[in-house]
C-alpha positions in Angstrom: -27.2 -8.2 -9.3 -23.8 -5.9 -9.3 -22.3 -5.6 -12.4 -18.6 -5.9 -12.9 -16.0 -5.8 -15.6 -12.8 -7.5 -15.9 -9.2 -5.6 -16.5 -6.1 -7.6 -18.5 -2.7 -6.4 -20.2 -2.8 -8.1 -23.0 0.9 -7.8 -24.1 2.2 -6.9 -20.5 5.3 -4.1 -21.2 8.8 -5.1 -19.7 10.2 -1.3 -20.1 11.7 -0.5 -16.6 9.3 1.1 -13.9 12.3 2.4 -12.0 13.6 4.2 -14.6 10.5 6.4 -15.7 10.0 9.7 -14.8 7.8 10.3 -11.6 4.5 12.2 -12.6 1.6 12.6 -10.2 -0.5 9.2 -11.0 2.5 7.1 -12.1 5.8 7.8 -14.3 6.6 8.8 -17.6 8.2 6.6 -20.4 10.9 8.2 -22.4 10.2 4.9 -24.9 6.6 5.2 -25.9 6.4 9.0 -25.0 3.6 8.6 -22.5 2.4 8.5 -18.9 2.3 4.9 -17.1 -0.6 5.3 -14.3 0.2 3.4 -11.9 -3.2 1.4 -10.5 -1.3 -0.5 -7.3 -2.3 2.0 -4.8 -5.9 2.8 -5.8 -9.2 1.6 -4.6 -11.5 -0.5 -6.8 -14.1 2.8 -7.6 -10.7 4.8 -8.5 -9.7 2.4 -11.3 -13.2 2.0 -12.3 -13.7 5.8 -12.4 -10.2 6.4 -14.1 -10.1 3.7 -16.8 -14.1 4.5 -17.8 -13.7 7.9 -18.2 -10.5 7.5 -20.0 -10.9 8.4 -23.9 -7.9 7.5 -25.1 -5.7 4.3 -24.4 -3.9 3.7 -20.6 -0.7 2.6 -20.1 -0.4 1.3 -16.2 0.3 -0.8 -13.8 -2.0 -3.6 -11.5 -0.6 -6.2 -9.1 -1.7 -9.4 -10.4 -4.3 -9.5 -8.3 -6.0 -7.0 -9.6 -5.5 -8.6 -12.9 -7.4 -11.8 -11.3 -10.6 -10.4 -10.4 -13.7 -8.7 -11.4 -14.4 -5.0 -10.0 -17.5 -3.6 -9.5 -19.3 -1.2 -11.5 -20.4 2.1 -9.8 -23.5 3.6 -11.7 -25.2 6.9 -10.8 -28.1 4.8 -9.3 -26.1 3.3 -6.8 -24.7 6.9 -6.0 -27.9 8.6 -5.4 -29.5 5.2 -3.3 -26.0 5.8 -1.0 -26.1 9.4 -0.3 -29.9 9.3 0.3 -29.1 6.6 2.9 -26.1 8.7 4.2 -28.3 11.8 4.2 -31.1 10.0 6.4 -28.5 8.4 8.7 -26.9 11.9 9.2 -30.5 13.8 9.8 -30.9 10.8 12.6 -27.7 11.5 14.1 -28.0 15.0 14.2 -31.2 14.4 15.6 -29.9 12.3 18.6 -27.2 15.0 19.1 -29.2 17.9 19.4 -31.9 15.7 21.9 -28.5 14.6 24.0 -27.5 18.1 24.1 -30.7 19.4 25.3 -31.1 17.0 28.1 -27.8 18.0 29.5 -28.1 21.9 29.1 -30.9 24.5 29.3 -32.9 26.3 26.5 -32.5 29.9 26.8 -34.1 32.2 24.2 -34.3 29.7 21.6 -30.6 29.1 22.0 -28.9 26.2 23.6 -27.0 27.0 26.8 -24.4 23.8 26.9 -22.8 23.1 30.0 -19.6 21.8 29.8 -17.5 19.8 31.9 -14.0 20.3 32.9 -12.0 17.2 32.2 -10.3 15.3 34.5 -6.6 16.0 35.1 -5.0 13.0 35.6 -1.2 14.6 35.7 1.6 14.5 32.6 2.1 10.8 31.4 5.4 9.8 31.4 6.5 9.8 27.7 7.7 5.8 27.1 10.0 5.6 23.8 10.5 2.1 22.4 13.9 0.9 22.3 15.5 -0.3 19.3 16.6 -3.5 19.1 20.0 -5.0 18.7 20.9 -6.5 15.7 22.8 -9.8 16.8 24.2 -12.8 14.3 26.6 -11.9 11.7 24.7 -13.5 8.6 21.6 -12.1 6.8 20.1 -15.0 5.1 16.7 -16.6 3.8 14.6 -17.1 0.7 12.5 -15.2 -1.2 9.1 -16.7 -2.8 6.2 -16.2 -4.8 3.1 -17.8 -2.8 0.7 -16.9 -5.6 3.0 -18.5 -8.6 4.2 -21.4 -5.9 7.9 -21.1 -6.6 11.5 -19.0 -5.3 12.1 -16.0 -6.8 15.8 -15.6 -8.7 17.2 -12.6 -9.0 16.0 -10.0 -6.3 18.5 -7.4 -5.1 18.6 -7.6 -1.8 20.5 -4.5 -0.2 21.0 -3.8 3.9 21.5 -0.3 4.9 22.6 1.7 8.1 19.7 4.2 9.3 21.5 7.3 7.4 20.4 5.0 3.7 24.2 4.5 3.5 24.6 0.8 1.5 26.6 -1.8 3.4 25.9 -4.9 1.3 24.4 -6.1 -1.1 23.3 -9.2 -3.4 21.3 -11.6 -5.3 18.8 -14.3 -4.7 20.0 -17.3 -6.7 18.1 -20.1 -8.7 16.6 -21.1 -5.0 16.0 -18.1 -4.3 18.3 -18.0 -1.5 20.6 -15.6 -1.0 23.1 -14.5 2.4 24.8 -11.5 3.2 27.4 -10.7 5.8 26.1 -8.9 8.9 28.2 -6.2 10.3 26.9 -5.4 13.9 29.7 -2.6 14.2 27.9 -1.1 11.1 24.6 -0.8 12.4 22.9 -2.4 9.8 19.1 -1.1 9.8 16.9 -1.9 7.3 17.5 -4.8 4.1 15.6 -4.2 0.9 14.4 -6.6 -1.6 13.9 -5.5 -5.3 12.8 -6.9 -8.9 11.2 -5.0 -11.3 8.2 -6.9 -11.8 7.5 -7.0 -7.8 7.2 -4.0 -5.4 9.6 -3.1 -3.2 9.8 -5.0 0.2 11.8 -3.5 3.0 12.5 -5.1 6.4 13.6 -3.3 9.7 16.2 -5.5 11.6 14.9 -4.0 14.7 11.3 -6.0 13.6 12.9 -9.1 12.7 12.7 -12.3 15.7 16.0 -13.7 13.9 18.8 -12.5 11.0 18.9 -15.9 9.4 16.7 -18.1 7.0 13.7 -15.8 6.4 11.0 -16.4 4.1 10.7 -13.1 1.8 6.8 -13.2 0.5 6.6 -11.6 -2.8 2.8 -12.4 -3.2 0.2 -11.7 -6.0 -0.2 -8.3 -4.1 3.5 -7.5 -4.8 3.7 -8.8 -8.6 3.4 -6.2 -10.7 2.2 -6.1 -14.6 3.0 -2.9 -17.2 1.4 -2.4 -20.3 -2.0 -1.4 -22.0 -5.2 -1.9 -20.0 -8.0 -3.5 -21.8 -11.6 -4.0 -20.6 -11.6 -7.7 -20.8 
């Protein structure tokens, strides 16, 4: 049976994440003077690895899903049992490689004397670029929701930019969750992104988007985010 262990922030931190200093696992807080790691982006045997060979306390951040489930514990036992598996499977491979190879070339002194085929040329492919869409409709409008919590989410920035990161607009969802921006076509509005601290960054491409109007924003459990202390639960 695996054994697994169970992460929680206990007293979750509301300090603000885009504000820190960037450092090479996370960011910095000025307020408590040390790093934040930042968990979001890691695999399961990275956190594991990082959090049980920490000797001191870690500040960090995990999406609330991480923060809902077990992780499994990687022992030494399990490490050796892999790479004796990966070292057989490789042998075998090998194996096969070297028995294709000889069938298809001829063994000259104890060396292998490949013979190689000249590919095919099948002529220059035309290069095909795709074209961009046209941003049509002159509102930007929808909702923006939480599937994992079940309810809008108030207070996301929502910003549209041109392609040069040059703001046109920008807003806030309301109580609903709704919010609506004017859509300038002449400004070549190219991308709209969605912000709140506790959430990860969403950005949409108009170019990707069927329709400008009454979109559903998901900000799920893999976007909530949590600061503060990480216990072993």
């Amino acid at each position: 049976m695996k054994k697994t262990v169970h992460y929680k922030i206990a007293e979750p931190c509301h300090e603000n994440w885009g504000a820190m200093t960037p450092i090479e696992k996370g960011r910095f807080c000025n307020s408590c003077a040390k790093p934040v790691v930042d968990f979001t982006k890691m695999a399961d045997h990275q956190v594991v690895s990082y959090l049980s060979a920490a000797t001191d306390s870690v500040c960090g951040r995990m999406t609330i899903r991480q923060l809902d489930r077990d992780f499994t514990l990687y022992h030494a036992e399990q490490t050796r049992s892999f790479n004796l598996r990966a070292l057989v499977l490789g042998t075998a491979l090998s194996t096969f490689s070297a028995l294709n190879v000889y069938s298809q070339g001829e063994f000259v002194k104890g060396k292998m004397a490949v013979q190689v085929e000249e590919p095919v040329k099948m002529g220059e492919m035309e290069r095909v670029f795709p074209v961009k869409a046209a941003v049509t409709g002159s509102v930007f409008s929808g909702n923006t929701f939480d599937y994992y919590e079940s309810a809008f989410v108030s207070g996301v920035e929502v910003t549209i930019y041109d392609e040069a990161g040059n703001q046109l607009a920008t807003t806030l969802s309301n109580d609903s969750g709704r919010f609506e921006l004017p859509l300038n076509t002449a400004q070549n509005p190219y991308s709209a992104v969605f912000r709140k601290e506790e959430y990860m960054e969403r950005v949409y491409l108009f170019a990707d988007l069927l329709t400008t109007t009454d979109i559903t924003v998901d900000f799920s459990a893999e976007m909530r985010m949590m600061l503060g202390m990480i216990i072993r639960d």
